[in-house]
C-alpha positions as CSV (number, residue, x, y, z in Angstrom):
1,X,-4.7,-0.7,32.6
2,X,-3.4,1.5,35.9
3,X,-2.1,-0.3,38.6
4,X,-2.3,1.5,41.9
5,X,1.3,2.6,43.3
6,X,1.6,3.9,46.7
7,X,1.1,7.4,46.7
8,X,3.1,9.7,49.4
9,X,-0.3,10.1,51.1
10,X,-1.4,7.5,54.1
11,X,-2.5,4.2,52.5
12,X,-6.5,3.5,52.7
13,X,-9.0,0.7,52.6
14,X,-9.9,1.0,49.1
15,X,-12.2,-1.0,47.5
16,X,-11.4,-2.0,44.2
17,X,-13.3,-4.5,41.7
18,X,-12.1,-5.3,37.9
19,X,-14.3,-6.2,36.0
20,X,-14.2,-6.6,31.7
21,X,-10.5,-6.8,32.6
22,X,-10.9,-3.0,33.8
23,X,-10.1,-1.7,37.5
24,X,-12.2,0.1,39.3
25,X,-12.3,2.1,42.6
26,X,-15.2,2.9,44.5
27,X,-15.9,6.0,45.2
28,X,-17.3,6.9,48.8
29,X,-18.9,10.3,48.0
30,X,-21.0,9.4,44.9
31,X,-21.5,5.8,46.2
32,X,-20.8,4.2,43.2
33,X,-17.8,2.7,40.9
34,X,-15.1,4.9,38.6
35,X,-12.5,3.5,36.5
36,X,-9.7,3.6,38.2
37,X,-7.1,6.0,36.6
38,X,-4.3,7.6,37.8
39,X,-6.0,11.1,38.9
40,X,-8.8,9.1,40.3
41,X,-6.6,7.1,42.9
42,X,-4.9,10.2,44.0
43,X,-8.5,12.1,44.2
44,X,-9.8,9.2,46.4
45,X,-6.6,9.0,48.8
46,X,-6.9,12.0,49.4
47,X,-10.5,12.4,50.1
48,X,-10.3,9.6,52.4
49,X,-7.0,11.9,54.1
50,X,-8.6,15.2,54.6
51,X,-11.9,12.8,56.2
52,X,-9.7,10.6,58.2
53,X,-6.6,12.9,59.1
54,X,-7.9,16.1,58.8
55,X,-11.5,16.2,59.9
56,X,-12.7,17.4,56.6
57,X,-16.7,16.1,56.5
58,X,-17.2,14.1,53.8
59,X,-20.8,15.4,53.4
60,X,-19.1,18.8,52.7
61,X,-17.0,17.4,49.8
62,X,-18.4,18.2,46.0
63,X,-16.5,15.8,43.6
64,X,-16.4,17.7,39.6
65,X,-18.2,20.5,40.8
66,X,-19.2,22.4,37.5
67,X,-18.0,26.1,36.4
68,X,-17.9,28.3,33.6
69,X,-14.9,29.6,32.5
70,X,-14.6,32.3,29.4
71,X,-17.5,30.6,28.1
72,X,-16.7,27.1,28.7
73,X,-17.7,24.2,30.6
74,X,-15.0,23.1,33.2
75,X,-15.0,20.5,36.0
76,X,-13.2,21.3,39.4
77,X,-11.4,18.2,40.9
78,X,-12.8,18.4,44.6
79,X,-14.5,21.5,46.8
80,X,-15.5,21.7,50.5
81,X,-17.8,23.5,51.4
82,X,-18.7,25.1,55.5
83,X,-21.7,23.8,57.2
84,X,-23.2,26.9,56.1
85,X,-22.7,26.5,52.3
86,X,-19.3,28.1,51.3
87,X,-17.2,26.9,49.5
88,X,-13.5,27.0,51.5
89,X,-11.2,24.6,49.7
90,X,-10.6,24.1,45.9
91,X,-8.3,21.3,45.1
92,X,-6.9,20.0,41.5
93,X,-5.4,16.2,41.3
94,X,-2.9,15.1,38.7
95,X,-1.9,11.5,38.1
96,X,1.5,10.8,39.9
97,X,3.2,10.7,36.5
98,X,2.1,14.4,35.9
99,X,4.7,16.9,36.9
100,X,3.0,19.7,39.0
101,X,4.0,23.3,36.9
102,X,3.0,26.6,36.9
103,X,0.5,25.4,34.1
104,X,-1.3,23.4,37.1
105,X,-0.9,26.6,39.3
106,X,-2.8,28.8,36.5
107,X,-5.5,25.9,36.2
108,X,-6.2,26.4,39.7
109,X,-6.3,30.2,40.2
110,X,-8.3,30.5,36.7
111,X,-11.0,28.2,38.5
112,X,-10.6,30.0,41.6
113,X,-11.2,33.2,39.8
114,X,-14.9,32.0,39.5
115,X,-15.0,30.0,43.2
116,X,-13.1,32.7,45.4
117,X,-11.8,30.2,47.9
118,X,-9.7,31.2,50.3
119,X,-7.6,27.5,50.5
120,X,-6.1,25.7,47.4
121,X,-4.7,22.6,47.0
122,X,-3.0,21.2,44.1
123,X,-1.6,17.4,44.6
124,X,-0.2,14.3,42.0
125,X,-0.3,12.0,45.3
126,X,4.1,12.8,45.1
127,X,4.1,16.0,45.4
128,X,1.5,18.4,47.7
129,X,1.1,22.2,47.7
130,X,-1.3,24.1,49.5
131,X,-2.2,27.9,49.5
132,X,-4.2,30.4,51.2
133,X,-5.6,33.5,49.4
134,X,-6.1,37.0,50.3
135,X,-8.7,38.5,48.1
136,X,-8.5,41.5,49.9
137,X,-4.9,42.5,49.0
138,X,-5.0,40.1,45.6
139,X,-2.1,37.9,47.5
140,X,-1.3,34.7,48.1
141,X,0.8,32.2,50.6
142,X,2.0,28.9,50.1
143,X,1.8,26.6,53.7
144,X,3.9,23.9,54.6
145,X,1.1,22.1,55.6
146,X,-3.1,21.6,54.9
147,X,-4.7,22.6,58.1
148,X,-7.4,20.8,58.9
149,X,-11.1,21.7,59.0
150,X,-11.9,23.9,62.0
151,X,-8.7,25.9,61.1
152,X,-9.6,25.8,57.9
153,X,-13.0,27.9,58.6
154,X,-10.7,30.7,60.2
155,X,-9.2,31.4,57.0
């Protein structure tokens, strides 16, 4: 069974049950329940940061939003859409035992090669990077820190 550590993200309210001698978290966006495993307490830290610290509406947010990819079924971790549909961040969550590698990096651009968003973030709840893309010039930059959402809709 996982037992929550802190996480280097601000702490949050979470609501946690165990039940069957199993822990779980509620999730916020789908309004119900998960088993709590590693990569789902750093997905629900930091949905509750980009809502609380960085404006991001959580009406916006698309938990497992499905793709295909070379013929196969994949899941993305978390996408936020603009009010007006778009999709403008793409973010993949490890468990914080999980060292982020390049193989993370090129899980993240292949799903972004289907989703075209311009901002990626790629998090174990230790360790955050965040990217912008330039489709236009097939570029990208790393920033030192997530902007939040109005500056993210400039992007």
């Amino acid at each position: 069974m996982f037992k929550p550590i802190p996480l280097n993200l601000p702490p949050y309210s979470s609501k946690i049950t165990k039940k069957l001698g199993k822990l779980f978290i509620f999730d916020e966006l789908r309004k119900k329940e998960l088993l709590l495993t590693p990569e789902e307490w750093v997905r629900q830290h930091w949905i509750s940061y980009l809502h609380q610290h960085k404006n991001y509406p959580k009406t916006l947010m698309q938990i497992e939003g499905g793709l295909k990819l070379n013929s196969l079924q994949k899941r993305s971790d978390l996408l936020i859409y603009n009010s007006e549909g778009q999709k403008i961040l793409l973010a993949e969550f490890k468990a914080p035992t999980v060292k982020i590698t390049e193989k993370t990096f090129h899980q993240i651009a292949n799903y972004n090669s289907i989703h075209k968003i311009p901002l990626l973030l790629v998090s174990n709840g230790i360790e955050h990077y965040y990217c912008t893309i330039n489709f236009d010039k097939n570029s990208f930059e790393f920033l030192a820190e997530l902007p939040n959402y109005n500056s993210a809709l400039n992007l």
